[in-house]
C-alpha positions in Angstrom: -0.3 30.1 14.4 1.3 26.9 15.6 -2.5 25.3 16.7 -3.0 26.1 12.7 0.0 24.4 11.4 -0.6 21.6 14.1 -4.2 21.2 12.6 -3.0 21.6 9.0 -0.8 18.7 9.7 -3.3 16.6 11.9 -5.8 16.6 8.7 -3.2 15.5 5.5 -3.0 12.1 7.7 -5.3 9.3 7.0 -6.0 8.4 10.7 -4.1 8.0 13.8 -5.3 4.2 13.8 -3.8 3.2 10.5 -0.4 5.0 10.6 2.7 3.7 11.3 5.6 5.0 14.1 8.1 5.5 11.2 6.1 7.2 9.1 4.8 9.9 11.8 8.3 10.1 12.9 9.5 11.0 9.6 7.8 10.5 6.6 5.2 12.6 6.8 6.3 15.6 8.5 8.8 15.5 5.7 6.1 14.9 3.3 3.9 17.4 5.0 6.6 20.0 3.8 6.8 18.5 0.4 3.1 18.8 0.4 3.2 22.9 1.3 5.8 24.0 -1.1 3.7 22.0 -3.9 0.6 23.6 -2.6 2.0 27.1 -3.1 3.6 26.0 -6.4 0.6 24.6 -7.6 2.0 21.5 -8.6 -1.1 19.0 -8.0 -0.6 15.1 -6.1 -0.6 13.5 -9.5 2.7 15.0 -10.5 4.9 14.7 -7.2 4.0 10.7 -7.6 5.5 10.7 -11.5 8.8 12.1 -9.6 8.6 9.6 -6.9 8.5 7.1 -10.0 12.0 8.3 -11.2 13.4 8.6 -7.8 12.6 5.1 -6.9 13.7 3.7 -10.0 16.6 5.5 -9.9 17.3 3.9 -6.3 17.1 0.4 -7.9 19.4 1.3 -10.5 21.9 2.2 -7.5 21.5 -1.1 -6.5 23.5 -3.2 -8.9 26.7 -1.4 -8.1 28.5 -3.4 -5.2 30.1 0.1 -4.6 28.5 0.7 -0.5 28.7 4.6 -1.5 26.7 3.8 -4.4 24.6 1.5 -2.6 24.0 4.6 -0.2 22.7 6.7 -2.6 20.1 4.5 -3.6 19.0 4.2 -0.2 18.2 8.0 -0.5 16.9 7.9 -3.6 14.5 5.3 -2.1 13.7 7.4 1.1 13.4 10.6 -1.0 10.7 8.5 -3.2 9.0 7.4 -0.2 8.7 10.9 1.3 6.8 12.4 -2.1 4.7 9.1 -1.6 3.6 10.7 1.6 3.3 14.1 -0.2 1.1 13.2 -2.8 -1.8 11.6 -0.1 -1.0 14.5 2.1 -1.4 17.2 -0.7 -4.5 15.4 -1.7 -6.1 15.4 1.5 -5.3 18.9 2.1 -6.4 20.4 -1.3 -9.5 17.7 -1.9 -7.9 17.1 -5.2 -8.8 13.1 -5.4 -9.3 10.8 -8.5 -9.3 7.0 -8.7 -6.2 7.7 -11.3 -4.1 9.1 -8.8 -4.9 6.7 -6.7 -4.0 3.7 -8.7 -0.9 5.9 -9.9 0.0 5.9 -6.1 -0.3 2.1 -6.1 1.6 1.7 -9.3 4.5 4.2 -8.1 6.0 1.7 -5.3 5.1 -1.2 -7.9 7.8 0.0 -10.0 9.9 1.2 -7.7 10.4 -2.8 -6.7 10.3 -3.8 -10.4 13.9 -1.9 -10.6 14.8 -2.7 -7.7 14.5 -6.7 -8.3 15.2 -6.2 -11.8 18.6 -4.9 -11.1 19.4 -7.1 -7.8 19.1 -9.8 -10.0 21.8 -8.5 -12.6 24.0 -7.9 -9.6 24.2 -11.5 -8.1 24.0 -12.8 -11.6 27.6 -11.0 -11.8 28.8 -11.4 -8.0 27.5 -14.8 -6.8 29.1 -18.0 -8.1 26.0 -20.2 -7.1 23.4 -17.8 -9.7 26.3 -16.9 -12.3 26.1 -21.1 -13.0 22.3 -21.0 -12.8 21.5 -17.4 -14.1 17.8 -18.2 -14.3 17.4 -19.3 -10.9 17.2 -15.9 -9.2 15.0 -14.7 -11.6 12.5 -16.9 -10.7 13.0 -16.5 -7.3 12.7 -13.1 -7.9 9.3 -13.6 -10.1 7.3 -15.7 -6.9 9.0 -13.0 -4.6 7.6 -10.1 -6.4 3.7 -11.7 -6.4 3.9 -12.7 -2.6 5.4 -8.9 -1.8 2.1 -7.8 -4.2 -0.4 -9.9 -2.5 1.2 -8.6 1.3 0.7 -5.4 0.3 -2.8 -5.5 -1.5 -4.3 -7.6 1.5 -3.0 -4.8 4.1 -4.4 -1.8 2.1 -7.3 -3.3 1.6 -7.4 -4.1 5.3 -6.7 -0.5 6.2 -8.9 1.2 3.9 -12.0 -1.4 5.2 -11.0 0.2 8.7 -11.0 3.6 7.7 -14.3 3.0 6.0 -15.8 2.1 9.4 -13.4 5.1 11.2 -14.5 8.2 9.1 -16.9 6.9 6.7 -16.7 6.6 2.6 -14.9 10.1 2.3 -12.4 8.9 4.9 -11.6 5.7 2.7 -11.2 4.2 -0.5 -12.5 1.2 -0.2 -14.0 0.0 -3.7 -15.9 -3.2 -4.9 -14.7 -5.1 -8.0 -18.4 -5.8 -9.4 -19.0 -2.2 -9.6 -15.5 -1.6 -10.9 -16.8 -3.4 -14.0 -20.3 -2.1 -14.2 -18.0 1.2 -14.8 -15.3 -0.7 -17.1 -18.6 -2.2 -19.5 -19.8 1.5 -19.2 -17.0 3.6 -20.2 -16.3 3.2 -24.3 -13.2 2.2 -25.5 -12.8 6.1 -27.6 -12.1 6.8 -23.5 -8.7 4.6 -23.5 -7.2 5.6 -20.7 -10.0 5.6 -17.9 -10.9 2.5 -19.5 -7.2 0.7 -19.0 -7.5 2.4 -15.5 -11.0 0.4 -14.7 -9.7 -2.5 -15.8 -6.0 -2.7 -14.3 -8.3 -1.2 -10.9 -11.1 -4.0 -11.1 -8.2 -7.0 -10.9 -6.5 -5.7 -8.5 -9.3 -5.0 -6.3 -11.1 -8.2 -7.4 -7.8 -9.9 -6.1 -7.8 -8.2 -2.8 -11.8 -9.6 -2.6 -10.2 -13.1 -3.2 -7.9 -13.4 -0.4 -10.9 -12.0 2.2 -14.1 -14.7 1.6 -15.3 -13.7 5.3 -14.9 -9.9 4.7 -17.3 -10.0 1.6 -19.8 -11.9 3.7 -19.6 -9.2 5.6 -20.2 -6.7 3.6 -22.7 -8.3 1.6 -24.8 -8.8 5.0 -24.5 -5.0 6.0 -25.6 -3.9 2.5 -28.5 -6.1 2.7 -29.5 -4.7 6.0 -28.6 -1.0 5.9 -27.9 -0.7 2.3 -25.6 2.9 1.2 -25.9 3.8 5.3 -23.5 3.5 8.0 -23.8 0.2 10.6 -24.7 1.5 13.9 -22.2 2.9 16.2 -22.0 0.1 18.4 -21.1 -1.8 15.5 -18.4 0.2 14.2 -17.3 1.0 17.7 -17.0 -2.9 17.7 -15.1 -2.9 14.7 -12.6 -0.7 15.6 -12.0 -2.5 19.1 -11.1 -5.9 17.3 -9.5 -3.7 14.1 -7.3 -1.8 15.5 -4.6 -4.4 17.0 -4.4 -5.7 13.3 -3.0 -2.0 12.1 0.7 -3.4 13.3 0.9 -6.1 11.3 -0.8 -4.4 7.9 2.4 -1.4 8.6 5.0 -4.2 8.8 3.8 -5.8 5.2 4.1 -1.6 4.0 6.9 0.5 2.7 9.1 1.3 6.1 10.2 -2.5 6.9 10.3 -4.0 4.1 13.2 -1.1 3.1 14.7 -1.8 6.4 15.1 -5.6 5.4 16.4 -4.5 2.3 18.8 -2.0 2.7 20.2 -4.6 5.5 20.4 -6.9 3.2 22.3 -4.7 0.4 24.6 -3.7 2.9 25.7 -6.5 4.0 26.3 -7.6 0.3 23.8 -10.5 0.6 20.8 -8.6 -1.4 19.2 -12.2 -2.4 18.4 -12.5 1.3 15.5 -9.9 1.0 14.3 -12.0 -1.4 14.3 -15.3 1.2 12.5 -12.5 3.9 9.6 -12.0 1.4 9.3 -16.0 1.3 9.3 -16.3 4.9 8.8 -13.5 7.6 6.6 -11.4 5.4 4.3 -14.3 3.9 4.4 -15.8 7.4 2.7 -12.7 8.5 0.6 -12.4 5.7 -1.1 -15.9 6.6 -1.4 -15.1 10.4 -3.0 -11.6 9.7 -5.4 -13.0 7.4 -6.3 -15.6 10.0 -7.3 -13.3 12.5 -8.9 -10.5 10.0 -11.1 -13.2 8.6 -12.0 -15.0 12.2 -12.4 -11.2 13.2 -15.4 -10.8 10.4 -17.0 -14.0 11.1 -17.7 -12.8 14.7 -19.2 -9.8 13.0 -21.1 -11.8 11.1 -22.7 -13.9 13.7 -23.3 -11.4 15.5 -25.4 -9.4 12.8 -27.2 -12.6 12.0 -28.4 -13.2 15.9 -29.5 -9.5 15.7 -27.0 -8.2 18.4 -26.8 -4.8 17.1 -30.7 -4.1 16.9 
């Protein structure tokens, strides 16, 4: 019975390549639990995410108080969010139940988790720093260029992980899209559908500005569909890609969910929680850059090596 449960656990993960120490530690076991009761309830992955919404916009909330007890229980909240984040994949993965809504859903839950969280950070030193109470605009806008730099980080590092996973376990393993035809499907679908239409079109950006950030990746991908169209690469090549892949994992989990909280809730604590926004300026777009660096040099090797015929 345990080698069941073992298994049953093994197969709601994505892949062993792409997941990070904290989150097999503790996030998903606990989400793996969330995941069973839900199962049995019948409550499907769509519907754990809407709580995680409230959760972690409840924990942002929680944030504006300089009370450290209250401060506390937003930390919770946030962790508690975080672990039906986990469920929701996990439940998918072990009931099959996938859609591209629930998967943009997922996306959009931690968005607005950090939307209250910033939002209300900002009320707080607008009240509690001298500095910003004079200049009550100026942490706003901080705040603003913050909020698209922690969006591109963590765009560029899914996309990164679900390329590698596309490579790992094929096109069910992953969910890597293309933008172009994103909106084949967006001119397609009639406006009397509003809602999948709104989804293809919120989808399309966001994956079109993943595409943006990786010129060298779509090379890539445009030379293997031209030489083995809808099929797989050969193994050699996605054995390849895996080799050079898989020491870029580390840096895509450091630009996710587990330290980025960890930089917060330091931050919070220490009543300083403008600092996290001065971390998202620096150590996290500092990363950003040198991970793109290498991803991209990573695909042009690739590349040159499909164009001199190494893999034939």
């Amino acid at each position: 019975m345990k080698e069941v449960k073992d298994s049953d656990y093994q197969a709601s993960l994505k892949s062993l390549d792409t997941e990070e120490g904290i989150d097999l530690a503790f996030y998903r076991p606990i989400g793996y639990m969330w995941a069973r009761l839900a199962k049995r309830l019948g409550i499907r992955p769509n519907a754990i995410t809407i709580a995680s919404i409230f959760l972690g916009v409840g924990a942002g909330v929680a944030f504006y108080s300089t009370s450290i007890w209250v401060n506390i229980v937003g930390m919770l909240l946030l962790v508690w969010a975080n672990s039906f984040d986990s469920a929701d994949g996990q439940l998918a993965r072990m009931t099959g139940d996938y859609s591209r809504v629930g998967r943009i859903l997922d996306g959009l839950s931690g968005d607005l988790w950090f939307v209250s969280i910033y939002f209300f950070i900002c009320l707080r030193v607008n009240h509690t720093e001298l500095y910003f109470a004079e200049h009550p605009w100026l942490i706003w806008i901080i705040a603003i260029a913050a909020g698209i730099c922690h969006g591109k980080q963590a765009a560029t590092a899914d996309y990164y992980r679900q390329f590698h996973l596309y490579f790992l376990k094929g096109k069910e393993g992953s969910e890597l899209d293309t933008a172009s035809i994103l909106k084949e499907r967006y001119t397609d679908t009639p406006w009397s559908k509003l809602l999948p239409k709104l989804t293809l079109l919120f989808y399309g950006n966001y994956t079109a500005s993943q595409e943006a950030m990786s010129p060298k990746m779509q090379q890539l991908r445009r030379r293997l569909k031209a030489m083995y169209g809808d099929a797989m690469p050969p193994q050699a090549f996605r054995d390849d890609f895996r080799r050079m892949s898989l020491p870029l994992m580390k840096y895509t989990n450091i630009l996710t969910f587990n330290w980025r909280s960890i930089v917060l809730f330091a931050s919070v604590l220490c009543g300083l929680p403008w600092l996290y926004f001065v971390a998202e300026f620096t150590v996290f777009n500092i990363i950003l850059i040198y991970m793109v660096w290498r991803h991209e040099r990573m695909c042009a090797t690739l590349l040159n090596r499909l164009n001199d015929g190494y893999y034939n």
